[in-house]
C-alpha positions in Angstrom: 151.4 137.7 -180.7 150.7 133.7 -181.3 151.8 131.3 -179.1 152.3 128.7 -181.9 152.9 131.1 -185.1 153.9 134.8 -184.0 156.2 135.2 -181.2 160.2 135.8 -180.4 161.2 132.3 -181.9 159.4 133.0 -184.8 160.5 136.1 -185.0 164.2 135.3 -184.9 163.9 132.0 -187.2 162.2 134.5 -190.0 164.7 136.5 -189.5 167.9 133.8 -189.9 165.7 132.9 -193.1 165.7 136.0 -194.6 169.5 136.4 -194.0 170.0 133.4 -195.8 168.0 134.1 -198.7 170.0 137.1 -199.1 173.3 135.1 -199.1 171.6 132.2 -201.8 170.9 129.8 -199.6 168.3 127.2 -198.5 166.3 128.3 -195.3 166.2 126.9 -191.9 163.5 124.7 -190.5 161.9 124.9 -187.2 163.6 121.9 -186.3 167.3 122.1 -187.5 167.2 125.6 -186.0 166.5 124.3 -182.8 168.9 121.5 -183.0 171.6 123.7 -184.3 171.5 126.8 -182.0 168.6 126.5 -179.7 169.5 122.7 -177.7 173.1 123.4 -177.9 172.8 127.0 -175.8 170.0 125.3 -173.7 172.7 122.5 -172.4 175.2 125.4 -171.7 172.7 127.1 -169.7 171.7 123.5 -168.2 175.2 122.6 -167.2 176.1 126.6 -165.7 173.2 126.4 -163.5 174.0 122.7 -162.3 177.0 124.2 -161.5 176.1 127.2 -159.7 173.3 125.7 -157.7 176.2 122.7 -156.2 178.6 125.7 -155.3 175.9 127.5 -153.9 174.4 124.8 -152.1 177.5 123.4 -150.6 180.0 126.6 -149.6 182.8 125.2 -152.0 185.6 127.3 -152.7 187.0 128.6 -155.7 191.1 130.2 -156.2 193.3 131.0 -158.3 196.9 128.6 -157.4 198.7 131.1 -159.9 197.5 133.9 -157.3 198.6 132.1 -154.1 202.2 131.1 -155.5 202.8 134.6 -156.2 201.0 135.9 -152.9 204.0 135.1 -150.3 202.5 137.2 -147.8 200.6 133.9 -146.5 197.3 135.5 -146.3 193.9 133.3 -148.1 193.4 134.3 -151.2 190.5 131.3 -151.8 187.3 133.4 -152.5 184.1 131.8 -151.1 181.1 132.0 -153.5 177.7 132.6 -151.8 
């Protein structure tokens, strides 16, 4: 292991490399393979977590209105998420 030069992102950007050799084509840098795969999964993640920590933090309440319009018995169907 190398912090700068032998480690999981290396590891998986050799790896794309290779794979792309095989089919004939150019290889991937360090920095289009971050802006292609790594940024876009990293905003995902950014934006889920937003999410979860406002839910979290503040008791809101997720349901399903499908659910309740065929529940007739009257009885909450909202789910609290904790």
């Amino acid at each position: 292991y190398d912090e700068h030069h032998h480690n999981c992102y290396t590891f998986a950007l050799a790896f794309i490399n290779c794979v792309l050799a095989a089919q004939g084509k150019q290889p991937m840098s360090k920095s289009e393979f971050t802006e292609r795969f790594v940024i876009p999964q990293t905003r995902k993640a950014s934006k889920y977590i937003t999410v979860y920590q406002e839910v979290a933090e503040n008791y809101f309440y997720i349901g399903d209105t499908l659910d309740q319009e065929k529940n007739n018995s009257g009885e909450d169907t909202l789910l609290r998420l904790q």
